[in-house]
N, C-alpha and C positions, 0 to 999 in steps of 0.2 A: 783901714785895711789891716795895719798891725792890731790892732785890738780885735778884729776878729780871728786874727791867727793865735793870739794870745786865750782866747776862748776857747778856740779847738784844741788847741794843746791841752789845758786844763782840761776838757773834757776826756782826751783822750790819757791822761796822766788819771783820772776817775777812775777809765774804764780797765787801764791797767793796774790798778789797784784792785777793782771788783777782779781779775779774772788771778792776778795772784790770790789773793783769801780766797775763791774756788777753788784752787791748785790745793792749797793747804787741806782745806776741807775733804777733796778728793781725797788726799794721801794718808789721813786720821782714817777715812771712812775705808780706804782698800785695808789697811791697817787692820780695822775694825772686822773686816768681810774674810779676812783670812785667818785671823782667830777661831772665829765664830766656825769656818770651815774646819779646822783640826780638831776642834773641838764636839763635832757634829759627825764627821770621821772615825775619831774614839767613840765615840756613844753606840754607832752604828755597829760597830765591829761586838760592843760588850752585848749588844740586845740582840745580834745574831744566835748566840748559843741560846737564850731564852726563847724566842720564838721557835727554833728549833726542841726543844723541849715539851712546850705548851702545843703541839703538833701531837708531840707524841702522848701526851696526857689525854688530850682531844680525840684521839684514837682508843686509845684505850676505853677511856669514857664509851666510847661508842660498842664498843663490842662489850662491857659490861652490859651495858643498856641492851643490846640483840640478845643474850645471854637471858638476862631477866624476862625479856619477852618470849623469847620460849618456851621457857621453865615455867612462864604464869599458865602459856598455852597449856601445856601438858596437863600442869596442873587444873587446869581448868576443862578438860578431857577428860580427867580420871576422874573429877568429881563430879562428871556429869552420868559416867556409867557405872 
């Protein structure tokens, strides 16, 4: 009877071993995930004013482009008559 209580103990002296190194692991990895957040945060905030830009290049682009198209039109009216 003692040597099986001696067994479960051992076992459970294992599995509190396995569940401390989880704990650790956890707390490297929350560590790791809030870095990784600030840093992803910064990023965001600097690629706001560019996407904001590349909008407005993208617009422009476009009304060059309607500009060109109807100045071909024209053009291609006048040298039809």
């Amino acid at each position: 009877m003692e040597e099986q209580l001696d067994r479960i103990e051992n076992k459970i002296d294992k599995l509190d071993d396995r569940v401390n190194r989880i704990d650790i692991t956890l707390a490297r990895l929350t560590t790791t995930v809030e870095v990784h957040e600030r840093r992803s945060t910064t990023l965001e905030a600097q690629v706001k004013p560019l996407e904001e830009h590349m909008s407005m290049i993208h617009g422009t682009l476009k009304f060059i482009t309607l500009v060109a198209l109807v100045l071909g039109i024209i053009a291609t009216i006048k040298g039809l008559f």
